[in-house]
Structures are given as structure tokens and as C-alpha cells.
N, C-alpha and C positions, 0 to 999 in steps of 0.2 A: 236466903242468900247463899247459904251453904252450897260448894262445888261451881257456882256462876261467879262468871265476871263481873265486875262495878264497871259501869261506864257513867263517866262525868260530859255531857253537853251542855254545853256555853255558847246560847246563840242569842245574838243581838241585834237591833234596828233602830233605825230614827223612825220612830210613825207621828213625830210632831211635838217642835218645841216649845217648853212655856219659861220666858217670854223670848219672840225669836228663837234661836237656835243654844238658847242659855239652860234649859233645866227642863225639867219634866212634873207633867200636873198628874197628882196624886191619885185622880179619878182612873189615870191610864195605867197605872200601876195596880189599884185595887182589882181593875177588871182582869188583868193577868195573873194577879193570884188568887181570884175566884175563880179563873179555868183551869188553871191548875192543882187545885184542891180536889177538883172533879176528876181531874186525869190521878190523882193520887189514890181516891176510892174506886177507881177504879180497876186499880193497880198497873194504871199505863208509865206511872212513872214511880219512883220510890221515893224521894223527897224532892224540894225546890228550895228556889231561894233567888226572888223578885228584885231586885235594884235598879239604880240607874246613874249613866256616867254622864254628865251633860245632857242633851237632848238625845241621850238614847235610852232605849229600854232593854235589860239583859234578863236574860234567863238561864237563870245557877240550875242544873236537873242531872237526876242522878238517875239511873234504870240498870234494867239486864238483859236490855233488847242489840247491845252493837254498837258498832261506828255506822254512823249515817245509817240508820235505820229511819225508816220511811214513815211509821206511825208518830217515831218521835220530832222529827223534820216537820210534818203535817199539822203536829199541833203545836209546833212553835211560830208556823205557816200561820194556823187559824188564830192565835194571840195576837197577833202583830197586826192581821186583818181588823179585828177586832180592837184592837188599839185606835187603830186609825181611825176608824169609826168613832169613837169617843172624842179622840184629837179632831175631826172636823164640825163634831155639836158645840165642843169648846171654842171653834174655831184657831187651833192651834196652829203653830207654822210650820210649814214643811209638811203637813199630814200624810202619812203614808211615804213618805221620801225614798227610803231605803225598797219600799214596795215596785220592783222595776218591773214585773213580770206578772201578767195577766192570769197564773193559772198554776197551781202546784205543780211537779214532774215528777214525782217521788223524794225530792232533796231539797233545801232552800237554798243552797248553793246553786250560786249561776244566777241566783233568781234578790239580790239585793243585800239579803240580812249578812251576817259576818260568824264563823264558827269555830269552835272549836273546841274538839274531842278529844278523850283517852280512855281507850279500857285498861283495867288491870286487874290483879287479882290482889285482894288488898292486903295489906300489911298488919301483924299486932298492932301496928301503929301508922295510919298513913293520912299524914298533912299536908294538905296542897295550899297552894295560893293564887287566887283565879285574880288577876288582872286586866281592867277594864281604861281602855283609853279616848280621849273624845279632842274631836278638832286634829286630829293625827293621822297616820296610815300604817297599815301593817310592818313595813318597814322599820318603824318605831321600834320594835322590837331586836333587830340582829345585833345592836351593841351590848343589849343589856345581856341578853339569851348567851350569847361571846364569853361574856364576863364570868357570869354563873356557872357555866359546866365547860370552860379552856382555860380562865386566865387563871395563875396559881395567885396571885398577888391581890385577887377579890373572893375566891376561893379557896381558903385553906387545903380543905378536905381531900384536892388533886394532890397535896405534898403529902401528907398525913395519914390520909385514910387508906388502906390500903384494898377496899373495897369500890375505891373511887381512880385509885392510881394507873390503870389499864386506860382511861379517858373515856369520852363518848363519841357517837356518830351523830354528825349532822347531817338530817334531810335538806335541801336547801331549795327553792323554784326559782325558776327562771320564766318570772309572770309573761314577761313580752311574749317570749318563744313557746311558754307551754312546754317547758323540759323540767325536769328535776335531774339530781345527784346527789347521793352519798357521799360525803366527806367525813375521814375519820382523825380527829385531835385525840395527843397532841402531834402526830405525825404531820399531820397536813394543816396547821395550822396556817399558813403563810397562803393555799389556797384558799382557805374557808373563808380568809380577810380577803382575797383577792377579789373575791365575791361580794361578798356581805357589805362589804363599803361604799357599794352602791346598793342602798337601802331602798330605790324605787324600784329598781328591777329584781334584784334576786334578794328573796327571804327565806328567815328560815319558818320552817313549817313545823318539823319535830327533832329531838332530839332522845335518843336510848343511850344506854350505857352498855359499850363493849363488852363488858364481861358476858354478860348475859342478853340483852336486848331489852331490857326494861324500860318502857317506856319515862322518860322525866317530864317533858317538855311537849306543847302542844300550841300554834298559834294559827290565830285566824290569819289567811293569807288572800280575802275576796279583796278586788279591786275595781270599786263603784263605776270608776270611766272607764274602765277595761271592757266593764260590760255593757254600760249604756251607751260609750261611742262617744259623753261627752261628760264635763261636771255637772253630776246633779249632787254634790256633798261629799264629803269626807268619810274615808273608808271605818275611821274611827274602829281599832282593831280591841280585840280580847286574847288571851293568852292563858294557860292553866299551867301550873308548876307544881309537881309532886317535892317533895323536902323530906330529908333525913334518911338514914339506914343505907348507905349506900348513892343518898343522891346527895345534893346540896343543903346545908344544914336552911333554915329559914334564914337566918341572921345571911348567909351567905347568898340567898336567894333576892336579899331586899337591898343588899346594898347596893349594884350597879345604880340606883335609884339616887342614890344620894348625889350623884353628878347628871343637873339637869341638861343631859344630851341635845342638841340640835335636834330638831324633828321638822320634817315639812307636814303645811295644815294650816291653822291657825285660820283667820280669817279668809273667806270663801275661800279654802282651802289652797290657796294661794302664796304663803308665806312660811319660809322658816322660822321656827320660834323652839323655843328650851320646852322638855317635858316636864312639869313642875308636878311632885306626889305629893297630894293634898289627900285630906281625910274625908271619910264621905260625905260631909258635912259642907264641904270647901269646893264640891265636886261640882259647880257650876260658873264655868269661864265669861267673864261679862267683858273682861278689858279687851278691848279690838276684839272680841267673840273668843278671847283666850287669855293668857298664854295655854297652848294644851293640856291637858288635865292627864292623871291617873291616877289611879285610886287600884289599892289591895285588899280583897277579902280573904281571909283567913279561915280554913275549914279543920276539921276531923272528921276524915269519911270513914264512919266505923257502919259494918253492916246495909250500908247505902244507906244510911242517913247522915246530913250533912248538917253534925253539929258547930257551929257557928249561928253566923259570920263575927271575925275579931276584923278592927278596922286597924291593919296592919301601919298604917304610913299615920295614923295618930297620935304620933312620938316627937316629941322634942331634938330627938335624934334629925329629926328630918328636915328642923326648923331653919337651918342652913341653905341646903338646897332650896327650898324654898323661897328663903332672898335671894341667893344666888340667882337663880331662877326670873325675879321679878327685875333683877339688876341687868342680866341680861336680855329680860322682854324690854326695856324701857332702851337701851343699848340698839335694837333692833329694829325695835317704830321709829328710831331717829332717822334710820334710811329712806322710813318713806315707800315709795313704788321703786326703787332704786336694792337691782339686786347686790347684796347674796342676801336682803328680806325678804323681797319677792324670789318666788321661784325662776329658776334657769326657762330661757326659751323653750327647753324640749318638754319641758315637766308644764307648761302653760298652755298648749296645745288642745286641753283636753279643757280647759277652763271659758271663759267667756269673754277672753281676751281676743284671739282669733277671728271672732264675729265684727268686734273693730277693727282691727286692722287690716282687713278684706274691702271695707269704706277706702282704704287707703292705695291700695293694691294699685289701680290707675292711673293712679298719679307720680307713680315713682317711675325716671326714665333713665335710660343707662347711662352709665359713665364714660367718660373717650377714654 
């Protein structure tokens, strides 16, 4: 490892839920960490680390092959294929779901699964925290992302630290349009909100820290009807957060969590609902197929091995949000089909609502 970069890839898929779209059967899981044992002696990858959020399946992988390197795309490609396969002997649901695209291209982006990367050059000490979200969308992320490296008031470290006090830059997308921008806090903070507060359209992607360009922050930004044209499922995103020495302390990195944010998802991805951080344990949404789940694993990337997983959101501390959380899912089903539960007209477009009200189309005749 000496003189190479560590690169952390977190790519994930739905290849089929047990039962429904509730959790993941353990046979699909064993087969992904017997292909990656293999890619280990091989030395295609440097360590793993197999999980699952809901009905998806994630893959923690560490190497010293790059950003979106094509070997390691291909065999997160070939698991997921492989998954499937297992998920349709089980006869699982959804099987292959996230599988939109007929054919490798050199990257799994574009092609279903959800990503996201960081290289770096490691630290004496460098802890990150891979978060995994399900029944949600990439989106999900810009309030909390906000909090952890701009607001001082969930962030100490911006007042304090004086290693942290220069601010960071935010990469941010613009999924519709296919544009990106740089924004830099806390100068532009009142842009970066301008943005990010519509969480369907512009996310954020990554985040460095000004002084230097260090990478902190990395989030998957695929967006499943973007690319199939229509809903075939929820984006259900992953997220990686580097902690300490100049970034955000952990404690600083896990709080945005404790206030469970509105998120759109929830059933047939169709509904607003609160992100509730539950422990991995907890990490399977049955009520209306949610409320949306997330769950934090906890690493030390020393040498490219990734010692963990600690099951971060498995604290009493959290037990709050939590109700809160349930109080407000329960708050929300009372609406019904009756928005702001159900999604805005323009966010349903992509859903299976469309298809009915096209039965209707003919029948509506103008007004004098």
C-alpha cells in the first residue's frame, strides 16, 4: 500500500427482496462474499465488507485501482448479476430490479446500481462512515451533507478548528439538465440552499475542504427514472463520509441524523416520509414498505483494510429520532393519497400514476 492511494467503492443494487421489497435473503448475500474473497486472492480488491439496507445489497471495497475503474465496476457488475440469479431460484421480488441494462460498458453507472467513490491518501488515522439508505433517493442526502461541513451550529469544528475554519466546497448536480457547479461555504452558503432545497433536482455529489482539496464527502447521485424513462424503484442512495483531523469529528458527522428529515420514497416510491436511523438490525422497513430507513457503518481504513463495521446509529442517543420519526410516519399515512404524503404532480410523472390518468384524458372537456 505504501506510496498508492486507497480507494473506498460503495456500490449497491436491489437484485430482489425477501419478503417483497422488506429485506434481503442471506443466500444473496453469502454469494457476494464468496466472489469477493476470490477478487481478494486475487488481489483485484484489498478488503470488503458485504451488507444490506432493505432490499438492497451493498458493497463496502477497498483497492488501488481509481475512481470508476472498470475491473472494479465489472465485478460489482458480475455480483449483482449473480445475485439475481439466486434471487430468481428463491423466487425473490424485484429480482434483478436495479439491473436496467443488458450489458457492462466499462462502469455500472448509467446502467441501475447506485455509487460512490473516494480516493485518498490515508491518514495516521482515517475513519469514515459509509451510509446506506433504502425506500429514499439521492437527494436524501443534501440536508444532512449542509449540516456536516456549513452549519456551525451541528458542526462545532467550523468555529473551533482551525484546520476546518477556511470551509469546504460543494460539487453539487443538476440531474435534469446534466450540469454540475462548485460552490464554496461559508461564502456562498445562501446559493448552495438556493440549490440543495430542491433535493430532487440538484444534489450534492462531493464535498473537499478549501484549504487543501481533501476529499470529505462522496454520494451516490444515479437516478433510476432518469434512466429507465419510468419508476422501476427507488434510487435508494449510499453516501461515504471521511471524519476527523481536519474534517468533521464523527459525533459531528452523525448528528444531522438525529432530526428525521422529510425524504421522498417510501412506498412505491411515491410518498414523502421522515428518514428514521435505525441499527442494522432494524434495517428492514415493513410499515407502508417504510418509513425510509438508514443505517451507518463505521470503519478504520488503515492500509486498505477496512477494520470494522461499528453499527454507528445503535445508540440510545438515537432513540428519539427514532419516535420522532414513527410519530411523524403515523402524521403522514393519515393523508392518505392526498399530497404533501403523496408526491407533487411533477415528481409522479415517472411513477405509475400517469398510465391512469391517460384512461382519463378524453374525457375532460374545456371550460367557457
Amino acid at each position: 500500500m505504501a506510496g498508492k492511494k486507497t480507494t473506498v467503492s460503495v456500490i449497491k443494487a436491489d437484485v430482489g427482496g425477501y419478503v417483497g421489497h422488506s429485506g434481503m435473503h442471506p443466500d444473496v448475500v453469502a454469494k457476494a462474499n464468496e466472489m469477493l474473497e476470490v477478487a481478494v486472492e486475487k488481489g483485484l480488491v484489498t478488503d470488503f465488507h458485504v451488507t444490506w439496507c432493505g432490499d438492497d445489497l451493498e458493497l463496502i471495497m477497498t483497492h488501488v485501482r481509481g475512481l470508476e475503474a472498470a475491473d472494479i465496476h465489472k465485478l460489482a457488475w458480475d455480483i449483482f448479476l449473480a445475485g439475481t440469479e439466486v434471487a430468481k431460484k428463491l423466487g425473490l421480488y424485484g429480482a434483478g430490479q436495479d439491473i436496467l441494462k443488458d450489458a457492462f460498458s466499462g462502469t455500472v453507472k448509467g446502467l441501475g446500481p447506485g455509487v460512490a467513490e473516494m480516493e485518498f491518501t490515508e491518514r495516521r488515522s482515517d475513519p469514515i462512515i459509509v451510509f446506506m439508505a433504502d425506500k429514499t433517493s439521492p437527494g436524501a442526502w443534501n440536508l444532512p451533507l449542509y449540516k456536516m461541513f456549513a452549519d456551525p451550529f451541528n458542526t462545532a469544528g467550523l468555529v473551533i478548528d482551525p484546520s476546518m475554519h477556511e470551509g469546504f466546497n460543494f460539487l453539487v448536480l443538476d440531474v435534469i439538465d446534466s450540469k454540475e457547479i462548485i460552490l464554496s461555504a461559508p461564502d456562498e452558503l445562501y446559493d448552495i440552499l438556493a440549490l440543495i432545497g430542491s433535493p430532487a433536482r440538484y444534489m450534492i455529489k462531493s464535498i473537499y475542504r478549501r484549504a487543501d482539496g481533501e476529499i470529505g464527502a462522496s454520494a451516490s447521485t444515479q437516478r433510476l427514472s432518469l434512466i429507465a424513462g419510468k419508476y422501476v424503484g427507488k434510487d435508494d442512495p449510499v453516501l461515504v463520509v471521511r471524519a476527523q483531523s481536519g474534517l468533521p469529528a464523527v459525533g459531528e458527522i452523525l448528528e444531522p441524523f438525529a432530526f428525521p428529515h422529510i425524504v421522498e420514497g417510501w412506498m412505491r416510491g411515491s410518498h414523502n416520509g421522515p428518514l428514521m436511523p435505525v441499527a442494522f438490525q432494524d434495517a428492514t422497513p415493513t410499515r407502508f414498505d417504510g418509513p425510509p430507513r438508514v443505517i451507518a457503518a463505521g470503519f478504520q481504513v488503515t492500509n486498505g483494510q477496512l477494520i470494522g463495521p461499528v453499527d454507528m446509529f445503535d445508540d440510545p442517543g438515537f432513540d428519539l429520532a427514532r419516535s420522532k420519526a414513527n410519530e411523524i410516519a403515523d402524521y403522514m399515512r393519515r393523508h392518505g393519497p392526498f399530497e404533501p404524503h403523496r408526491l407533487p404532480a411533477e415528481a409522479m410523472e415517472y411513477t405509475t400514476l400517469p398510465s391512469l390518468l391517460a384512461k382519463l384524458k378524453d374525457r375532460f372537456k374545456n371550460t367557457k
